[in-house]
PyMOL commands that place a pseudoatom at each C-alpha (Angstrom):
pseudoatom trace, name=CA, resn=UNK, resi=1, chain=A, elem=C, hetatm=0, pos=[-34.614, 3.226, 0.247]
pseudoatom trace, name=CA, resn=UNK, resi=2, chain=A, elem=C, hetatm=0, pos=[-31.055, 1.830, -0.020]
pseudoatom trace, name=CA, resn=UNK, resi=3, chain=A, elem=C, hetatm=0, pos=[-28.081, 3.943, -0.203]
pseudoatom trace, name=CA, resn=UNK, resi=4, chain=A, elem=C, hetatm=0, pos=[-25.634, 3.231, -2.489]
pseudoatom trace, name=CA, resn=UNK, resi=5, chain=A, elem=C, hetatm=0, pos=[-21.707, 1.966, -0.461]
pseudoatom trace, name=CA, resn=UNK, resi=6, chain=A, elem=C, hetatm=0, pos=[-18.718, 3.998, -1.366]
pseudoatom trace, name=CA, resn=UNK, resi=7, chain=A, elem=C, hetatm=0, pos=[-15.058, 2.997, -0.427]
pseudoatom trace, name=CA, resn=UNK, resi=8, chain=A, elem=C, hetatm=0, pos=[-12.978, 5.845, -0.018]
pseudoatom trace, name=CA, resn=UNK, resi=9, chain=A, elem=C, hetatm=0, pos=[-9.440, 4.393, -1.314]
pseudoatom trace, name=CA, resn=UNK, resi=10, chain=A, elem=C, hetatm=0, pos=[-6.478, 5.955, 1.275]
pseudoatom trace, name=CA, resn=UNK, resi=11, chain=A, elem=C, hetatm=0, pos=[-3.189, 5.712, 0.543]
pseudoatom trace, name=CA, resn=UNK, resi=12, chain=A, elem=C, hetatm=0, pos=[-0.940, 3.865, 2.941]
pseudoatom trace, name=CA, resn=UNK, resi=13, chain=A, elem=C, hetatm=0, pos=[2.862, 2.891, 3.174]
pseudoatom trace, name=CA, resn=UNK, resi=14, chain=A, elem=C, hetatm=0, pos=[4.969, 3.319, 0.346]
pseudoatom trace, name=CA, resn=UNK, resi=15, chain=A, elem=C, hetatm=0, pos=[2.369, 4.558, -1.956]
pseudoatom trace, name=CA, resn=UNK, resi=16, chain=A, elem=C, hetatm=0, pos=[1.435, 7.239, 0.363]
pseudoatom trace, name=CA, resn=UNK, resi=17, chain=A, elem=C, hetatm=0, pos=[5.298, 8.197, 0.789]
pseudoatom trace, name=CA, resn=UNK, resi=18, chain=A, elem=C, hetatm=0, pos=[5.747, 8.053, -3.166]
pseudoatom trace, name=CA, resn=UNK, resi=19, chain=A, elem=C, hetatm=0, pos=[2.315, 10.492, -3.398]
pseudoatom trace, name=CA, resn=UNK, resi=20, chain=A, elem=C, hetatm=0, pos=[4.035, 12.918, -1.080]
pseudoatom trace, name=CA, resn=UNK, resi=21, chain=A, elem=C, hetatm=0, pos=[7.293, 13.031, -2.659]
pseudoatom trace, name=CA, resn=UNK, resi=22, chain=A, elem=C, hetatm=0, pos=[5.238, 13.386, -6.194]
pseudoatom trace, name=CA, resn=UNK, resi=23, chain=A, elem=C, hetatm=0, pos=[3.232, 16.096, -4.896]
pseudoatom trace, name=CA, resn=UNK, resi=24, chain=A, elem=C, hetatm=0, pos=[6.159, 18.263, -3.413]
pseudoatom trace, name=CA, resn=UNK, resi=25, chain=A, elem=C, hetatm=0, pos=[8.191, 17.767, -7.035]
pseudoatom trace, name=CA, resn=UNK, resi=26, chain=A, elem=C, hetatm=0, pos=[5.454, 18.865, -8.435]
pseudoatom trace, name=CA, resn=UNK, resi=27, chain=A, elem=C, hetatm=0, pos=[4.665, 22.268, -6.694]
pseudoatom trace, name=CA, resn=UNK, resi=28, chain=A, elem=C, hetatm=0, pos=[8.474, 22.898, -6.756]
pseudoatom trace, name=CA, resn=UNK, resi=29, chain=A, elem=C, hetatm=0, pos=[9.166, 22.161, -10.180]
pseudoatom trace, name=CA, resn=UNK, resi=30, chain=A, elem=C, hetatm=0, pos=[5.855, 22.362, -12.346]
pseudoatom trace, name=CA, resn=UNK, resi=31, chain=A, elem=C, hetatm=0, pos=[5.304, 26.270, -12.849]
pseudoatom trace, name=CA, resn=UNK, resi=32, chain=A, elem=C, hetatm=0, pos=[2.444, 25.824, -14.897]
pseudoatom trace, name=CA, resn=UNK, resi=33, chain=A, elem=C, hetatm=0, pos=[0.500, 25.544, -11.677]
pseudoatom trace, name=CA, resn=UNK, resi=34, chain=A, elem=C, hetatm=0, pos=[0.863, 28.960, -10.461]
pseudoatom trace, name=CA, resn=UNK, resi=35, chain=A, elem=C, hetatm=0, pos=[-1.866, 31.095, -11.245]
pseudoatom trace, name=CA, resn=UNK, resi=36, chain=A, elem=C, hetatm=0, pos=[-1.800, 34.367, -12.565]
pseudoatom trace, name=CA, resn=UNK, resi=37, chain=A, elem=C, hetatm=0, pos=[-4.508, 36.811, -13.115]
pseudoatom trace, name=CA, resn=UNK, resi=38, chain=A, elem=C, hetatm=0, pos=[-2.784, 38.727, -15.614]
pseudoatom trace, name=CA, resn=UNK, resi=39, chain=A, elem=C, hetatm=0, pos=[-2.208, 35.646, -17.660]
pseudoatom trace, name=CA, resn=UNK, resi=40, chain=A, elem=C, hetatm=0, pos=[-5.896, 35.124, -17.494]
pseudoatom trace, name=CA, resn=UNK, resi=41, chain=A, elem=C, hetatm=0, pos=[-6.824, 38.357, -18.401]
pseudoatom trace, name=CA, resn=UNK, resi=42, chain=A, elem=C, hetatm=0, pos=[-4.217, 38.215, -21.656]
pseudoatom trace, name=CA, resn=UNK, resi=43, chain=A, elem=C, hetatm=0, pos=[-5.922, 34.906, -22.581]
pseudoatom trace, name=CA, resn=UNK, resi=44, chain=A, elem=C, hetatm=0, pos=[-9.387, 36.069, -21.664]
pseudoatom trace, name=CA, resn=UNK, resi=45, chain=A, elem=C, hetatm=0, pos=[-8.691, 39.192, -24.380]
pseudoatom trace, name=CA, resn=UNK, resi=46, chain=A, elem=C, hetatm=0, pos=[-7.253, 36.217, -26.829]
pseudoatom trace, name=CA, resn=UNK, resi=47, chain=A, elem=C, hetatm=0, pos=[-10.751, 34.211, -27.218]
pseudoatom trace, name=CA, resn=UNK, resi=48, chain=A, elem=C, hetatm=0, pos=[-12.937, 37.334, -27.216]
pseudoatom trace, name=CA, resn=UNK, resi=49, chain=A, elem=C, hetatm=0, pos=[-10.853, 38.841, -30.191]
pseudoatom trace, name=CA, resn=UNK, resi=50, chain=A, elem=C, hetatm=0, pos=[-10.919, 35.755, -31.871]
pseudoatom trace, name=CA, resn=UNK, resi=51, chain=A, elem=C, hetatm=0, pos=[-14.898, 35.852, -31.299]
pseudoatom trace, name=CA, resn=UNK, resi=52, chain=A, elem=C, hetatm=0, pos=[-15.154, 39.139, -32.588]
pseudoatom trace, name=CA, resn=UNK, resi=53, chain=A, elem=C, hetatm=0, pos=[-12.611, 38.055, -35.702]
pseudoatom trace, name=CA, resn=UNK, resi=54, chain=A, elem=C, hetatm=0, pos=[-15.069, 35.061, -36.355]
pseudoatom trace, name=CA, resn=UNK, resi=55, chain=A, elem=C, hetatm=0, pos=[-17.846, 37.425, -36.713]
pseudoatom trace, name=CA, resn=UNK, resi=56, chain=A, elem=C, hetatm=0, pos=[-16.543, 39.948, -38.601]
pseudoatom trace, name=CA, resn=UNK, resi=57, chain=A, elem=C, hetatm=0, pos=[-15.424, 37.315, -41.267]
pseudoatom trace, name=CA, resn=UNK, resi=58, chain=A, elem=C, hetatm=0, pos=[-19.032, 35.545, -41.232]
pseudoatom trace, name=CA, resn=UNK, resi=59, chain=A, elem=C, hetatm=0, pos=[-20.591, 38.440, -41.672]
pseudoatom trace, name=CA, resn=UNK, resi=60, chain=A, elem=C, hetatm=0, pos=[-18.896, 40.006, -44.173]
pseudoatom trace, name=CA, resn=UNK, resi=61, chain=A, elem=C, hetatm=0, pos=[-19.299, 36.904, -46.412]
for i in range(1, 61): cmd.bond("trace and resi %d" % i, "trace and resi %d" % (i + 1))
show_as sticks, trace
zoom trace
């Protein structure tokens, strides 16, 4: 049985350097990273009243 051959790309040089500098603007700047459980919760609540919405208005029809 063969196995199949994977390269593994790695960043080197000034593509590496330009990644790094990427990924530290990004954490610094980009706050819709962060996570927040309330946030989840508040769009958790969101979809399941919309669910119960949808049925209410199928039903009722």
């Amino acid at each position: 049985m063969a196995l199949p051959y994977n390269t593994i790309p790695i960043l080197t040089g000034e593509v590496a350097e330009e990644f790094n500098r990427q990924v530290e603007y990004n954490s610094k700047y980009l706050a819709g990273s962060q996570y927040s459980a309330e946030k989840e919760a508040w769009c958790r609540s969101i979809i399941e009243n919309s669910r119960l919405d949808q049925l209410k208005r199928t039903s009722s029809k």
